[in-house]
C-alpha positions as CSV (number, residue, x, y, z in Angstrom):
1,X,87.5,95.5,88.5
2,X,91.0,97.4,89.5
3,X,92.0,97.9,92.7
4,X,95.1,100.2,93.4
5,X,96.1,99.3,89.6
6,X,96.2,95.3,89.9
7,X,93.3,93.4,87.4
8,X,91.5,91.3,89.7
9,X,90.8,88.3,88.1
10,X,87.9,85.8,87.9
11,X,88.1,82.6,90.1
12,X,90.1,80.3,88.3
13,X,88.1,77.3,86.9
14,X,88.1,74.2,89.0
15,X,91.2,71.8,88.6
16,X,91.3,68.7,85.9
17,X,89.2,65.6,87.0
18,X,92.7,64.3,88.1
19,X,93.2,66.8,91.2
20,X,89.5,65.4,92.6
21,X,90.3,62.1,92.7
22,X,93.3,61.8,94.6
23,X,92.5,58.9,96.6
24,X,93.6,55.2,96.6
25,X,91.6,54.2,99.8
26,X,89.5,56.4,102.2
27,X,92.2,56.2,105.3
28,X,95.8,55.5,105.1
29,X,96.8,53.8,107.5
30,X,99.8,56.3,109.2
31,X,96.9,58.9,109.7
32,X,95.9,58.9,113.4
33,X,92.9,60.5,115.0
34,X,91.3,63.6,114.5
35,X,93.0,66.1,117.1
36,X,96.0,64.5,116.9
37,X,99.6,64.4,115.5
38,X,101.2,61.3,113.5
39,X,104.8,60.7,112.5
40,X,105.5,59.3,109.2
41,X,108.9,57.4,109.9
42,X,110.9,58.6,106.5
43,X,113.3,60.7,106.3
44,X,115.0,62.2,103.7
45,X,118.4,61.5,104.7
46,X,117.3,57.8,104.9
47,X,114.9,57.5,102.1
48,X,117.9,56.5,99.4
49,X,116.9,59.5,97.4
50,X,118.9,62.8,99.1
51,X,122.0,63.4,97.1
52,X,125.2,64.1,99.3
53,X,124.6,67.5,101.2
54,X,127.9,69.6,101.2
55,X,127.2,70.4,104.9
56,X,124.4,71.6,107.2
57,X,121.2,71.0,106.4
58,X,121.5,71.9,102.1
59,X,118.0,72.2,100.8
60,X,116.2,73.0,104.7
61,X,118.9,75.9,105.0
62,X,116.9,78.8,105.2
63,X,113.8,77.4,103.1
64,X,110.8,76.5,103.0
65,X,108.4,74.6,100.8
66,X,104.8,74.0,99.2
67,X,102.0,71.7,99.5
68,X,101.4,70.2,95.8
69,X,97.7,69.2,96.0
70,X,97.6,67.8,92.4
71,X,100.6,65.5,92.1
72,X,104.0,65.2,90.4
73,X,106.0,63.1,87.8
74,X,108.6,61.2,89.4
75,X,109.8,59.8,85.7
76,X,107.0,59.4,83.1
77,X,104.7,58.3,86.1
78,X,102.4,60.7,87.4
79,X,101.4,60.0,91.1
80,X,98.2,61.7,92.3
81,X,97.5,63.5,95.1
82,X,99.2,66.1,97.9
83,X,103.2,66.3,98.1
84,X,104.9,68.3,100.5
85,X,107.7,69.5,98.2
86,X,111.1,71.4,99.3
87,X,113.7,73.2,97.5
88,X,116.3,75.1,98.6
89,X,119.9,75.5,99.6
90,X,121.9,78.6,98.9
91,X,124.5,80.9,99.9
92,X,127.1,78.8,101.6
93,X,125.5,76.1,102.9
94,X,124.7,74.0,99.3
95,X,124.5,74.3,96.0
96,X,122.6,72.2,94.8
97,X,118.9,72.9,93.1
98,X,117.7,69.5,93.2
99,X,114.1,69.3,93.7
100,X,112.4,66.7,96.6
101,X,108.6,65.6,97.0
102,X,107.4,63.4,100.0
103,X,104.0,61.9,99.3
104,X,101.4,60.9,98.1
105,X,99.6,62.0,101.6
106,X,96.9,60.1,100.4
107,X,98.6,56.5,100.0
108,X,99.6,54.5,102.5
109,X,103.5,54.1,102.4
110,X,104.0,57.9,101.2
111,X,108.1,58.1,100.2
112,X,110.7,61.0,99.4
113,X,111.5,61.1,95.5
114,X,113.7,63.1,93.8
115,X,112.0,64.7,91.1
116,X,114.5,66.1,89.4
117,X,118.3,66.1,90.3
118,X,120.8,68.3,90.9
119,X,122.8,70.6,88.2
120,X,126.6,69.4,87.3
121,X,128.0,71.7,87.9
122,X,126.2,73.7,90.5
123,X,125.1,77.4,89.0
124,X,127.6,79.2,90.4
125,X,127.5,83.1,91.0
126,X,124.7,83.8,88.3
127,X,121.0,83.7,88.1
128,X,120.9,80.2,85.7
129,X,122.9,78.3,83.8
130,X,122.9,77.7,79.9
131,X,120.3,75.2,80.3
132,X,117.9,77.4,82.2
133,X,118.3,76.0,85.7
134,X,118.1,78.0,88.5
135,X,120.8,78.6,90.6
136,X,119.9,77.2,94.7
137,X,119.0,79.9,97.0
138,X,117.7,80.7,100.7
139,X,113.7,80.1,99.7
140,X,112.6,81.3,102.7
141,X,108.6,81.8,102.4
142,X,108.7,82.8,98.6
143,X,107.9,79.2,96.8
144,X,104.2,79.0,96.8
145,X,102.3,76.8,94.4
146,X,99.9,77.6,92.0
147,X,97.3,75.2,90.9
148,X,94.7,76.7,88.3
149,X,93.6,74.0,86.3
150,X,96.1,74.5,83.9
151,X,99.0,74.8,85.7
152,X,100.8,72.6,88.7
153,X,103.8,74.8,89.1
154,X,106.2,75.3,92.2
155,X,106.8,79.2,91.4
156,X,109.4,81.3,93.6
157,X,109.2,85.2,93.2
158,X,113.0,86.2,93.1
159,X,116.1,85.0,94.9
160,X,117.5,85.8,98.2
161,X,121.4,84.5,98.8
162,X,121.7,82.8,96.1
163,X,124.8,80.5,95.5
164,X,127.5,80.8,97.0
165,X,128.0,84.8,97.1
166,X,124.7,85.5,98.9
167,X,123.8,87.9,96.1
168,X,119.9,88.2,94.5
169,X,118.1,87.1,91.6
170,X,115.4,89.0,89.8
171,X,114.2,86.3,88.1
172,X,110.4,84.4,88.6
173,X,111.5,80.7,88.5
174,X,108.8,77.9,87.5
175,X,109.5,74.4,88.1
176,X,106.3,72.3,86.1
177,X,105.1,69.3,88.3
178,X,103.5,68.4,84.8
179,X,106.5,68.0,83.0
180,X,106.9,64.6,82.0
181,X,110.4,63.0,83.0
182,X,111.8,66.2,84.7
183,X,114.7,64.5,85.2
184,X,115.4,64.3,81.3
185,X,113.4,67.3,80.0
186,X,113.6,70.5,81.7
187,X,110.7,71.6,83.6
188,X,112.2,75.0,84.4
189,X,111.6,78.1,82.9
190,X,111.8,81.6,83.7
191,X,108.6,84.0,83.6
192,X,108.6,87.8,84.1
193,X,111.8,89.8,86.2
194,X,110.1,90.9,90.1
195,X,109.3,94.2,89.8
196,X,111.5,94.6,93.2
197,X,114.4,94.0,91.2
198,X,115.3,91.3,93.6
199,X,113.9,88.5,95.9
200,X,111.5,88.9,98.0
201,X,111.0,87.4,102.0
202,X,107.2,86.4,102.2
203,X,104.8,85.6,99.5
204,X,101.4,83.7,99.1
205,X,99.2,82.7,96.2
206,X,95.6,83.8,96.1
207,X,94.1,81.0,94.6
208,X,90.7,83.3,94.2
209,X,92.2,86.0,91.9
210,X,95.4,84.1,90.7
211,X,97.6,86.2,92.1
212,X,101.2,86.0,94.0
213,X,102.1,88.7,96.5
214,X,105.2,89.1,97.8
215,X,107.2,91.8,100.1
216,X,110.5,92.3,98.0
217,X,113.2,91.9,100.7
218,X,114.1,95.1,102.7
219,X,111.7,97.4,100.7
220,X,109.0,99.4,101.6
221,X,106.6,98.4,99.1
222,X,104.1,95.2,98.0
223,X,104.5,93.4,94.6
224,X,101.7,91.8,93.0
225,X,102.4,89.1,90.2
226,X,99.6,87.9,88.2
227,X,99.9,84.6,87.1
228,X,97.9,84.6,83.5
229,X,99.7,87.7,82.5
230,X,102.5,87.1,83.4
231,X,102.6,90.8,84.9
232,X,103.7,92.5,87.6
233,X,103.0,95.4,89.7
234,X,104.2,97.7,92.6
235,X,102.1,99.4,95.6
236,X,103.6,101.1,98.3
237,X,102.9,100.9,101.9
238,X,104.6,101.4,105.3
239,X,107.4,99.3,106.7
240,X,107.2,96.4,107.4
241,X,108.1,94.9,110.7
242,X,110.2,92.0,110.1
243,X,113.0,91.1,108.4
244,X,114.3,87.8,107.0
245,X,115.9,87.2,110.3
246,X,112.4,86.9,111.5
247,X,111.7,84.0,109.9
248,X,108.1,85.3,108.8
249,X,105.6,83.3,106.9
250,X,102.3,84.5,105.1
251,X,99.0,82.9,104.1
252,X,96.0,84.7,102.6
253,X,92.4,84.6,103.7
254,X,90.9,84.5,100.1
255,X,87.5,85.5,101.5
256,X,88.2,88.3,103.2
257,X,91.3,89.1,101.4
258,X,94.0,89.8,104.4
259,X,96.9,88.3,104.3
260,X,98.5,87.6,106.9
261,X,102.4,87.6,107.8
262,X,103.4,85.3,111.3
263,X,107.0,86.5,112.5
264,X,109.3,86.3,115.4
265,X,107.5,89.0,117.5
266,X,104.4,89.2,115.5
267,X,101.6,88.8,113.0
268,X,100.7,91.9,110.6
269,X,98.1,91.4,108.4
270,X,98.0,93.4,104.7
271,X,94.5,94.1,103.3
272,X,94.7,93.4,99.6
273,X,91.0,94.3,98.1
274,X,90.9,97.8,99.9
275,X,92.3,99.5,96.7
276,X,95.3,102.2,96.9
277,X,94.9,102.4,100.6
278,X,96.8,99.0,100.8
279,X,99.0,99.0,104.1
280,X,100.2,96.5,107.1
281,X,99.2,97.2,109.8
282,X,98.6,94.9,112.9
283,X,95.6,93.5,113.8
284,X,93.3,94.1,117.0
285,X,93.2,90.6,118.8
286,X,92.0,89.0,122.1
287,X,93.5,85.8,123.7
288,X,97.0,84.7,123.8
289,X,98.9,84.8,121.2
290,X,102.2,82.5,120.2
291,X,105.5,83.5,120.3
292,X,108.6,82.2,118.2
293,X,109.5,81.2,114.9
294,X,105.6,80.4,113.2
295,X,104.3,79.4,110.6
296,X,100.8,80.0,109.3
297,X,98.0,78.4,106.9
298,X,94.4,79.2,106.1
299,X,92.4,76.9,106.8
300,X,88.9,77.4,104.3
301,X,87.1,74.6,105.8
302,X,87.8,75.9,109.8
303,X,87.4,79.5,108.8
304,X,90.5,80.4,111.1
305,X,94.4,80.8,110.6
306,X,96.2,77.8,112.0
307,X,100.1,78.3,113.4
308,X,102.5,76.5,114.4
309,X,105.6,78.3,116.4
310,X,109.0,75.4,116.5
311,X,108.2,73.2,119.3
312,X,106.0,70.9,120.5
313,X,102.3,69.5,120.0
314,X,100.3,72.9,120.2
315,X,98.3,74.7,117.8
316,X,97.0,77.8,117.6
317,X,94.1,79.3,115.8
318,X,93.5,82.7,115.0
319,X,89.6,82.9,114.4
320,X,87.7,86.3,112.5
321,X,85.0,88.1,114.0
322,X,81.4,87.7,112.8
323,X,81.9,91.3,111.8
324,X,84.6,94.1,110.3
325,X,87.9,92.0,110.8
326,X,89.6,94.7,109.2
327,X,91.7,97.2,110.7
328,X,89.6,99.5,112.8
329,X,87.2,96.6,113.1
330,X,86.3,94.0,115.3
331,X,88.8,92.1,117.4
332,X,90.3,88.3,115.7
333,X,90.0,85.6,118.5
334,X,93.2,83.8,119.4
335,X,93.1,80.1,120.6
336,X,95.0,77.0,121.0
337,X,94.9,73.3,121.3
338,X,97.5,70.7,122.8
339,X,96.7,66.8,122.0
340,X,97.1,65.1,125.1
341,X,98.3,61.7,122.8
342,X,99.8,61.5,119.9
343,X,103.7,62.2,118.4
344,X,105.3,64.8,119.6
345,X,106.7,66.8,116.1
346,X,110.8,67.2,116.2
347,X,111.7,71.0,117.1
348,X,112.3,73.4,114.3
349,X,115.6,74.2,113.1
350,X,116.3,77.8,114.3
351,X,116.2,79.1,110.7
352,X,112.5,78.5,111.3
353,X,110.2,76.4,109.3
354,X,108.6,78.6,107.3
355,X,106.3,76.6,104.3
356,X,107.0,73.1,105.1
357,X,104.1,73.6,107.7
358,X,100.9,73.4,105.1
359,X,97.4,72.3,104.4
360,X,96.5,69.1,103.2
361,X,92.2,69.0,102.8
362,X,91.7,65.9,100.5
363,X,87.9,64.0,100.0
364,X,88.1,62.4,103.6
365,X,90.3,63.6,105.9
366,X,92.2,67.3,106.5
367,X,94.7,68.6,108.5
368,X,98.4,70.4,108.6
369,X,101.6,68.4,107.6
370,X,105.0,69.5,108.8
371,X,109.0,68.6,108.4
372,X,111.8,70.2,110.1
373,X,114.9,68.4,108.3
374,X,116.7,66.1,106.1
375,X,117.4,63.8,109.4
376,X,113.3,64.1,111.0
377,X,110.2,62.5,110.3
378,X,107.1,64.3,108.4
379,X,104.4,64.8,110.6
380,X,101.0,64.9,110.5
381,X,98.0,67.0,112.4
382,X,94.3,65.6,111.5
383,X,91.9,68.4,112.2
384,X,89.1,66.5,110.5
């Protein structure tokens, strides 16, 4: 079936047997009670694995990151289970493309690693060097991973201030969690050129149809990449209402297919199975909604969104209605929660924290983890 000229695709068949068996022991030990939210005392900056930062706060300048929920090689080991990975940098606040994982979420001591380190020297004023490594760049909310069954990739749609002359990149970067010693063979490569001829600000992965969508910074259009044919395409739409300034962050409802983009100032949602009528527009809600820097996730098992806005303990949920959620439709439900017990999660940097807020649903327990920088602690909500 087409709609507005993208293939949708068939759901992707169900990971390999080693993405559903994850876990070492039912509990780990850090993990708190349901409702509540749990520090992991490592930091990067302390975990013996960060390579010197040139200043500020190098890889959490402007970026965000992924949940892996397969695993990674650190070496010619692969370790099971979900990693909250992060890569960065850009601009003029580091160079370096180095590539960091904290996990297994699962296990429990979970540790930084450095899957791969960074380039000598750093790319400097192009795309990639001779050996195919990307140059560091402002990730903002454009990593996403993609998880297929046959692929475990970190994949980021285009560059935005790249290193160090803040220019773009057109290029679709693939770092391969399945690469065997990534430190000593090279797990980058290079797919398609963004049809936006440049990075984008937002993007999320529909897991449902394998596809990536992303807004290509300060354009007024959509771009759609599809992940088995390595293809992309354009729709057109009206503005948007952010800017990377805004710090936005997207996550898709795969059911319903909306996704939804949480700014400073806002949330605008973006049907995406509504054919050539494709447009943001902002959604009717009721309740009270969050303000600041947020990040968003879908939450499959809940039903709901789940944000986080900087600061502080609370949640908040933005729930469907039993009927029409789209636009012209019935009203979404906003709601919140604020644990009375629990750790209290470090305040974001003002860059925002864009996609190192994520999901984690494993076999036996569920919930949203978070880090802010190289000098906090990773932190842990358990919804269930």
């Amino acid at each position: 079936m087409y709609l507005g000229g993208i293939a949708r695709l068939p759901r992707p068949p169900r990971p390999p047997s080693r993405a559903r068996t994850v876990m070492t022991q039912p509990i780990p030990s850090w993990l708190g009670v349901t409702g509540q939210w749990s520090a992991i005392a490592s930091t990067l900056s302390a975990s013996g694995v960060q390579q010197d930062f040139a200043g500020g706060q190098g890889v959490f300048a402007y970026s965000g990151g992924i949940v892996n929920s397969v695993g990674v090689y650190n070496g010619a080991t692969f370790i099971s289970g979900p990693f909250l990975c992060v890569w960065g940098g850009g601009h003029g606040d580091y160079g370096g493309n180095e590539i960091y994982a904290f996990g297994p979420l699962t296990a429990n001591s979970p540790a930084w690693y450095r899957l791969r380190d960074r380039t000598e020297p750093f790319p400097n004023d192009v795309e990639e060097d001779g050996s195919g490594n990307p140059v560091s760049r402002h990730t903002y909310s454009t990593i996403v991973h993609v998880a297929d069954g046959t692929r475990n990739w970190l994949l980021s749609t285009g560059g935005v201030a790249t290193y160090p002359n803040a220019g773009g990149s057109s290029l679709t970067n693939v770092f391969d969690f399945d690469q065997v010693s990534p430190n000593s063979n090279q797990p980058w490569s290079k797919k398609a050129n963004t049809s936006g001829g440049g990075g984008a600000d937002v993007a999320a992965y529909d897991s449902t149809t394998g596809i990536v969508w992303s807004h290509p910074d300060a354009q007024n259009s959509v771009q759609s990449y599809v992940v088995a044919t390595d293809t992309y395409a354009r729709e057109n739409f009206k503005s948007p209402p952010w800017s990377t300034s805004n710090a936005p962050h997207g996550a898709i409802d795969t059911g319903r297919g909306i996704w939804a983009i949480a700014y400073n100032g806002g949330i605008a949602f973006y049907r995406l199975n509504n054919g050539v009528s494709n447009e943001y527009y902002t959604p009717t809600t009721s309740g009270t909604a969050p303000t600041g820097n947020r990040s968003i996730v879908w939450d499959p098992v809940d039903d709901r969104f789940v944000l986080w806005n900087g600061n502080g303990k609370q949640l908040w949920f933005l729930t469907p209605p039993a009927s029409s959620p789209y636009q012209g439709g019935n009203a979404w439900v906003w709601s919140s929660t604020t644990p009375g017990s629990g750790a209290t999660p470090d305040a974001a940097d003002t860059n925002g924290t864009k996609g190192r807020f994520g999901l984690v649903n494993t076999a036996n327990f569920r919930g949203y983890v978070l880090v802010n920088s190289n000098t906090g602690s990773v932190y842990f909500y358990r919804a269930a």
